[in-house]
C-alpha positions as CSV (number, residue, x, y, z in Angstrom):
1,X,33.2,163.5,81.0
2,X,34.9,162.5,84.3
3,X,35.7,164.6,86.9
4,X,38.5,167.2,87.0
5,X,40.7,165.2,89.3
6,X,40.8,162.0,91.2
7,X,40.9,161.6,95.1
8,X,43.4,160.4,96.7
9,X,41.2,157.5,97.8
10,X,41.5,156.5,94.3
11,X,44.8,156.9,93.7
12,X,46.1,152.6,93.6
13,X,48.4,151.5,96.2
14,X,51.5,149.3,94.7
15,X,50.0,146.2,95.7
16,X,47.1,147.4,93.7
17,X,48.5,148.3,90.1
18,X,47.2,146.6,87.6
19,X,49.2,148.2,84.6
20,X,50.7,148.4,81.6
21,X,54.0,150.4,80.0
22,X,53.0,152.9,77.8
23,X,54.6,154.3,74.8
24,X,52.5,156.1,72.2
25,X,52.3,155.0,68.3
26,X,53.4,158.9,68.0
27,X,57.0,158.5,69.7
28,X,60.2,157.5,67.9
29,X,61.4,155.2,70.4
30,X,61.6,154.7,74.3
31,X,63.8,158.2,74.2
32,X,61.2,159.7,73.1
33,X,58.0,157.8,74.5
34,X,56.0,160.2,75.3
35,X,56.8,162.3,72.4
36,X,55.9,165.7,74.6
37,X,57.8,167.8,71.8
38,X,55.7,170.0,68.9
39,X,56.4,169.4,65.4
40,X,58.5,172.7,65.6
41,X,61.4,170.8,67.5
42,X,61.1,167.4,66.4
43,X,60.4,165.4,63.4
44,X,56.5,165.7,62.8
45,X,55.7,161.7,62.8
46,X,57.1,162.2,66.4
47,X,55.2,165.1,67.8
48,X,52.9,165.2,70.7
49,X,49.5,164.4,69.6
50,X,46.6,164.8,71.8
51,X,44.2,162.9,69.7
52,X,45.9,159.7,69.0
53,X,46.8,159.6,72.7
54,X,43.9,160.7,74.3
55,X,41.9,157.3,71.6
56,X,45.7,154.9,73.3
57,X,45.2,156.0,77.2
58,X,41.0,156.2,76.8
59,X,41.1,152.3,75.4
60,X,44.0,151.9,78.3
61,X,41.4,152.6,80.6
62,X,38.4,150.7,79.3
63,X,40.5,147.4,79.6
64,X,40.8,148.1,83.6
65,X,44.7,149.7,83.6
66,X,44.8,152.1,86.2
67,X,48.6,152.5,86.3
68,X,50.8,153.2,83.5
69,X,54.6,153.7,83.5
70,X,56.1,155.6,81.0
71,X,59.7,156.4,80.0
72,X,59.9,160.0,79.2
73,X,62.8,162.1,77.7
74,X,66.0,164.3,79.1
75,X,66.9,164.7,75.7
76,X,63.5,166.2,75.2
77,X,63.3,168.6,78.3
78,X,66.7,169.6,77.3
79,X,65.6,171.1,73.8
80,X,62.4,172.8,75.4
81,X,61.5,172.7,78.7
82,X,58.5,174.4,78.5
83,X,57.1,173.1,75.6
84,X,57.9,169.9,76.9
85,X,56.2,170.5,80.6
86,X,53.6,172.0,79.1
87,X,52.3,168.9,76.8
88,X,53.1,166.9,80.3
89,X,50.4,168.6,81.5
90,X,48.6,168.0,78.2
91,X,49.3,164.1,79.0
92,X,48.2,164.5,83.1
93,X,44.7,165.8,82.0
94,X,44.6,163.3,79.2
95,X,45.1,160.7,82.0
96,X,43.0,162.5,84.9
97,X,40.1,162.6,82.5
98,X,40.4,158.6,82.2
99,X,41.0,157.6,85.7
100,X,44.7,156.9,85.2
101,X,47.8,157.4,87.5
102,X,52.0,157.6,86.2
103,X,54.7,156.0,87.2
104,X,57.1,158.0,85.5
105,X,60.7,156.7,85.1
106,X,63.3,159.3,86.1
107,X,65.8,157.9,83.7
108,X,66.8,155.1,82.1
109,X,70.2,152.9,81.1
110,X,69.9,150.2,78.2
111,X,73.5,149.1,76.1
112,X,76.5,150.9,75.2
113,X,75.8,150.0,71.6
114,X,74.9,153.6,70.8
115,X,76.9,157.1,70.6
116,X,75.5,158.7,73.3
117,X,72.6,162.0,72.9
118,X,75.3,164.6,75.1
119,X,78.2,163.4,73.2
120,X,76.6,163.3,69.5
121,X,75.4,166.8,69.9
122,X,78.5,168.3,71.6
123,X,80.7,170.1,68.6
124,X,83.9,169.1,70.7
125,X,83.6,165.5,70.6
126,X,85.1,163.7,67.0
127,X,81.5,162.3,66.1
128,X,79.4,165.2,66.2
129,X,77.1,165.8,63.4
130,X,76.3,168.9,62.6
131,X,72.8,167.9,60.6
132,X,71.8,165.9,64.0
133,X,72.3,169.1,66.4
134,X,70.6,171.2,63.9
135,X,67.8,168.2,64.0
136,X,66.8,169.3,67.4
137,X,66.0,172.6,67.2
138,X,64.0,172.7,64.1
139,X,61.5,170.2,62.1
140,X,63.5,167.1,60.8
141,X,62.4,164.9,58.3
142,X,61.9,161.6,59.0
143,X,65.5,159.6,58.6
144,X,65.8,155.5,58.0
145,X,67.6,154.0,60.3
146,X,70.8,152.5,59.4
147,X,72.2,150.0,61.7
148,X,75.9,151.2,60.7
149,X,75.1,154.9,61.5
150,X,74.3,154.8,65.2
151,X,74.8,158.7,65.6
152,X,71.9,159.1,63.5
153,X,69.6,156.9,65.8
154,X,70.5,159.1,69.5
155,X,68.2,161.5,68.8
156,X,64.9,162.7,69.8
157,X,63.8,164.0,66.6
158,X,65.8,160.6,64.4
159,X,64.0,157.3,63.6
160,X,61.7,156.1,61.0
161,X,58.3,155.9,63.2
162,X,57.7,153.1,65.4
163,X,61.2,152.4,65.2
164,X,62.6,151.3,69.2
165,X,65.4,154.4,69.5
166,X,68.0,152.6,71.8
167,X,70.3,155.7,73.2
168,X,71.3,156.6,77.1
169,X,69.9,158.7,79.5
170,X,71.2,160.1,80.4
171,X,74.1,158.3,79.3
172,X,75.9,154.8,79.8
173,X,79.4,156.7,79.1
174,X,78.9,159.0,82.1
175,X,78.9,155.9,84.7
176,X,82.3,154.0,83.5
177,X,85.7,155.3,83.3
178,X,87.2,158.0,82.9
179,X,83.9,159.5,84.8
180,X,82.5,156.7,87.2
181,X,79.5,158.3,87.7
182,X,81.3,162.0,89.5
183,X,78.6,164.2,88.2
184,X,81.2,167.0,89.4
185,X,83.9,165.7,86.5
186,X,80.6,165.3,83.7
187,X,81.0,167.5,80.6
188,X,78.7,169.9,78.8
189,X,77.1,171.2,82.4
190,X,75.6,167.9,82.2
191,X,75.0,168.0,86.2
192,X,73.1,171.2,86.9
193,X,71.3,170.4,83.4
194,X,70.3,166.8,85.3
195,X,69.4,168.4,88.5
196,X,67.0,171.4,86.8
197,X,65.0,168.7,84.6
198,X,64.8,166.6,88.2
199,X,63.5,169.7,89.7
200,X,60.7,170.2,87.3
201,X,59.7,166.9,87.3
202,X,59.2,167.1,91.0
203,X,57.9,170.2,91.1
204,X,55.0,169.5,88.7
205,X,53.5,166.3,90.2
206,X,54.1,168.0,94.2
207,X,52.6,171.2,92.7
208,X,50.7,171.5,89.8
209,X,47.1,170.3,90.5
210,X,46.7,167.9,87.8
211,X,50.4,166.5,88.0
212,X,49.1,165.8,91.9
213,X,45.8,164.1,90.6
214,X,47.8,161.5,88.5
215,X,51.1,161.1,90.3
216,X,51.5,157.4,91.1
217,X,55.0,156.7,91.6
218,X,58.8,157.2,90.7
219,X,60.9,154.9,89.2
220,X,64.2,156.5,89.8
221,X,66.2,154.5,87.2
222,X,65.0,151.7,84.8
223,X,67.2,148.8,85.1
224,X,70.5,150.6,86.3
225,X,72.1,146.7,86.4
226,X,71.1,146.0,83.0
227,X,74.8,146.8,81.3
228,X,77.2,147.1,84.5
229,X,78.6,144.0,86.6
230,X,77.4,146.4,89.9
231,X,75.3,149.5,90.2
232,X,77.8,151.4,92.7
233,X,78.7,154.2,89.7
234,X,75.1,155.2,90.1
235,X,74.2,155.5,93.9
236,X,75.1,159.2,93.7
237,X,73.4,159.8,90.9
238,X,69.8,158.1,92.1
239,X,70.9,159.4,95.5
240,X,70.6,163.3,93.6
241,X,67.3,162.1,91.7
242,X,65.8,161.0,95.4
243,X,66.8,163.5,97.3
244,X,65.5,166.2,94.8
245,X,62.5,164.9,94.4
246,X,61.5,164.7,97.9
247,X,62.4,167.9,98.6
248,X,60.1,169.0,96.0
249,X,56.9,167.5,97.6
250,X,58.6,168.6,101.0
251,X,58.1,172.3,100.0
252,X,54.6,171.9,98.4
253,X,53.8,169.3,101.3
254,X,52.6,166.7,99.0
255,X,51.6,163.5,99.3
256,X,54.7,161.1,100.4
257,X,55.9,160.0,97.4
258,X,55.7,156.4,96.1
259,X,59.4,155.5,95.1
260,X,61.2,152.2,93.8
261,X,64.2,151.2,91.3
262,X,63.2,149.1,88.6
263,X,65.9,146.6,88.2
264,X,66.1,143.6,86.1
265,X,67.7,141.2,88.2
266,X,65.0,139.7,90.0
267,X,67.3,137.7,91.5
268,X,69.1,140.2,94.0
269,X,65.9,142.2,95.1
270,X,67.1,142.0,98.2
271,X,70.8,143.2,97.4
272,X,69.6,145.7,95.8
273,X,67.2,147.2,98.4
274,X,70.0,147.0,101.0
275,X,73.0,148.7,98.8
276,X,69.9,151.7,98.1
277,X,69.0,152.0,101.8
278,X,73.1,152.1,102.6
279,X,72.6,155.1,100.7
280,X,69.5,156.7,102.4
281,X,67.7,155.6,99.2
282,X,64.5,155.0,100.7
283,X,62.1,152.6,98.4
284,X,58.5,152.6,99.2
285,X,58.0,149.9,97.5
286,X,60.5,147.1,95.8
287,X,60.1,146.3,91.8
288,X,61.5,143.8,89.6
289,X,61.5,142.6,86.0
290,X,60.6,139.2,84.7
291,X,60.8,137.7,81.1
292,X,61.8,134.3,81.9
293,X,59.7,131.2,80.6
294,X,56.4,131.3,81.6
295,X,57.3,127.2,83.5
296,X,59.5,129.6,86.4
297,X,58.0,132.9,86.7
298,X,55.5,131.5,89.4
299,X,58.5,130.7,91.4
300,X,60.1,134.0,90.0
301,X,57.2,135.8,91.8
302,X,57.1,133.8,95.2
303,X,60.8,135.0,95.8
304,X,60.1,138.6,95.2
305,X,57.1,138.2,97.4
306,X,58.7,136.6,100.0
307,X,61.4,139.8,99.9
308,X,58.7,141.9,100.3
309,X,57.1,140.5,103.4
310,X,60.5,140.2,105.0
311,X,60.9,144.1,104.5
312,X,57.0,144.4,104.7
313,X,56.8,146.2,101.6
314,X,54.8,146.5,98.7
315,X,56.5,144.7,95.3
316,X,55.3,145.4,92.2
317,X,56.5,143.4,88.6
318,X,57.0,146.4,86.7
319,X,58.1,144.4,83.4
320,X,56.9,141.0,82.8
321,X,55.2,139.2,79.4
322,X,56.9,139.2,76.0
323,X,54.7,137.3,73.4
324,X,58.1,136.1,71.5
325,X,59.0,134.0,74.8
326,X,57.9,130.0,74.4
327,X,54.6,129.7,76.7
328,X,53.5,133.8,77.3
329,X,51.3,134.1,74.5
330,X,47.9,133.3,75.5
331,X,49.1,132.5,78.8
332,X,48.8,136.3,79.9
333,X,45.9,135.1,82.7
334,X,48.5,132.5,84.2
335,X,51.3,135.0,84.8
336,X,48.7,137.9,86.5
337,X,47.7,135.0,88.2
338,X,50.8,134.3,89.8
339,X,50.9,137.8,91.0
340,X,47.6,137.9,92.5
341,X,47.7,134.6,94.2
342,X,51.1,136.6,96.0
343,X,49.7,139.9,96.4
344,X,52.1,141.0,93.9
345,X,51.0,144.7,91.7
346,X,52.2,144.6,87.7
347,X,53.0,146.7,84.9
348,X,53.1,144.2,81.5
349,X,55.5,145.6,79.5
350,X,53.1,146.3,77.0
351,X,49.6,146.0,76.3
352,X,49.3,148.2,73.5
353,X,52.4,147.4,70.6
354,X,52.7,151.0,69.7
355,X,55.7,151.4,68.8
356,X,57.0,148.8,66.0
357,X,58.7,148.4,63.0
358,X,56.9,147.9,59.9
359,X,58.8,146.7,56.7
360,X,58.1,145.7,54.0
361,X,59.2,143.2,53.5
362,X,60.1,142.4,56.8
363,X,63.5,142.9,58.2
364,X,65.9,139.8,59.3
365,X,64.7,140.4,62.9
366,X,68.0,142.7,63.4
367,X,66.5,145.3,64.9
368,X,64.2,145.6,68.6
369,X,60.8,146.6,69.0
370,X,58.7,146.9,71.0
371,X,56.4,144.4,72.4
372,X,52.3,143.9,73.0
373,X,49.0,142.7,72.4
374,X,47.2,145.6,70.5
375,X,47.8,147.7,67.8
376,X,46.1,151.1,68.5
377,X,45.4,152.3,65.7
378,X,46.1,152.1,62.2
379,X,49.3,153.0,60.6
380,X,49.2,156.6,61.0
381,X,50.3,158.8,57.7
382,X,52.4,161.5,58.3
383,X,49.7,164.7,58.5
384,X,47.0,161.7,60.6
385,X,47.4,160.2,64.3
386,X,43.8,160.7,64.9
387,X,41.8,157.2,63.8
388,X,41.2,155.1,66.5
389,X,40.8,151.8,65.1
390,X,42.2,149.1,67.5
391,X,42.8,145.7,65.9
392,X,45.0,142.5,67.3
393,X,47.9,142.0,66.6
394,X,48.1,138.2,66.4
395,X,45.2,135.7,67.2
396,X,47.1,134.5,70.0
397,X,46.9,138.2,71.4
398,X,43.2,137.9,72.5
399,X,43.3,135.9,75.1
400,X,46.3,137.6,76.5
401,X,43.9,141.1,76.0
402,X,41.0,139.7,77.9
403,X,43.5,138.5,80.9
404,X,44.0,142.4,81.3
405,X,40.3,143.6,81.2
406,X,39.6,140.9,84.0
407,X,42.9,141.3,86.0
């Protein structure tokens, strides 16, 4: 067994991740991606499992990952915090024990397609479902997901497994009108409820000894231009998440934190940095996201590069490689490459597929899923997470997998 905890020698610069996005074959969706609740509070097929987890980051490790970024859950904190801290810990000691640091994203924006998790389970607004809220606090079973009933895919505890659960965090509503991003005007004690879960977060990897031992970075918001024509509704709100944190590992005088916003223009890097340091938003390191064809994202990573040195900063391609994109699959070795050759760290987006959708027969490709290279296990029955049988997931897949055991 390895050590207890890992030096701070070997804790990876930025420059130095060679990682992955993680999101275990236990979790319901990216809301959910760690799945760090018991069976008691959410549906069973999307409880923390220590097993299955501990076989996903342990093969993780033996293909040479040493950073993974992971999308964890408001939603979940908010229905029980200690639970939910507690199986963090479970998850640090998982990844301690395999040589692994987090970057763990602080929250997260994606479409305004969905009712959003703090209005579906607030009794005042017209929507609410009574069965959903219910669904939190108590085992749910396990619900197919119908695209014309969005209210029913918002939740933590909702989804058929390895479904992709699409829903705001902590909500796309809460940055456009009538709110604009004024925590002070946000319903349902929605700020102090943010600020708490922000607290903890930064409390336990500037204090507890194994959050310390893992703790790689903070992404303070994945992709806040992703829906919005500008970003300026949520400077306040990543100006809060900063802030907090920091004074977190001020008080337990931690090791300065590692910070960036992961945004997925990789176009306006530079924009971007300079509207977050207007703010006193001070990135450690720049990130950006890349899925175009495989013919530009050489000159995709030059440009970022090139950002970097001119600010004399790390940068780091936090999202890059989808195997549905003409030229990635196979090519994996190319695109690493590319970020080698300009001193560039990654995170692929995914090199386990954990969390898809199987059908049968297969749906008309109107829904999202995740993407990857391996599946980690077979598809788990309800009662069984724990067989760790790792398999490709297309032939085309393995050269793409060896790329990432000799990054």
């Amino acid at each position: 067994m390895f050590a207890t905890s890992l030096s701070a020698q070997l804790r990876p610069t930025p420059d130095q991740y060679q990682g992955s996005n993680y999101f275990p074959s236990t979790a319901l969706g990216m809301s959910n991606a760690l799945a760090l609740l018991n069976a008691d509070n959410v549906s069973f097929r999307g409880a923390f499992n220590l097993n299955q987890t501990s076989a996903e980051i342990s093969m993780l490790s033996k293909m040479g990952v040493n950073v993974i970024r992971v999308f964890p859950s408001f939603y979940g904190w908010l229905v029980d915090s200690n639970e939910y801290m507690a199986n963090l810990k479970q998850f640090a000691k998982l990844c301690q024990r395999w040589r692994i640091h987090i970057t763990y994203v602080m929250w997260n924006t994606t479409s305004n397609v969905f009712i959003p998790t703090w209005l579906a389970v607030d009794p005042g607004f017209p929507a609410y479902d009574a069965t959903l809220h219910v669904a939190l606090q108590q085992t749910a079973a396990a619900y197919t997901l119908d695209p014309n009933n969005p209210p029913l895919q918002t939740i933590v505890s909702m989804g058929e497994p390895w479904q992709m659960v699409l829903h705001d965090e902590p909500g796309n509503g809460l940055f456009e009108a009538p709110y604009n991003g004024d925590m002070n005007l946000w319903p349902n004690n929605l700020k102090a409820k943010c600020e708490a879960y922000v607290d903890d977060i930064g409390n336990f990897f500037a204090n507890d000894p194994d959050g310390r031992a893992v703790y790689a970075s903070y992404d303070l918001f994945n992709e806040p231009d992703c829906c919005f024509p500008n970003i300026n509704t949520h400077l306040d709100f990543i100006e809060m998440t900063y802030q907090r944190l920091v004074a977190q590992h001020n008080v337990f005088r931690a090791p300065v934190p590692e910070f960036t916003v992961g945004f997925a223009d990789n176009g306006s890097t530079l924009q971007f940095h300079q509207q977050l340091s207007a703010r006193n938003i001070k990135q450690t390191y720049l990130s950006f996201h890349c899925y175009e064809p495989l013919a530009v994202f050489s000159s995709i990573a030059q440009a970022n590069a090139l950002v970097g040195q001119q600010l004399n900063m790390p940068v780091v391609c936090s999202e890059f490689y989808d195997r549905n994109i003409p030229g990635h699959l196979g090519n994996l070795s190319s695109m690493i490459n590319d970020l080698k050759t300009n001193g560039l760290g990654g995170q692929v987006w995914g090199v386990l597929s954990t969390n898809l959708v199987f059908e049968s027969p297969p749906a008309s490709a109107n829904y999202i899923r995740l993407d990857g290279m391996l599946i980690p296990s077979a598809v788990p029955s309800p009662t069984s997470f724990t067989d760790p049988i790792f398999f490709l997931l297309s032939t085309g897949a393995l050269p793409d997998a060896i790329s990432v055991i000799l990054w």
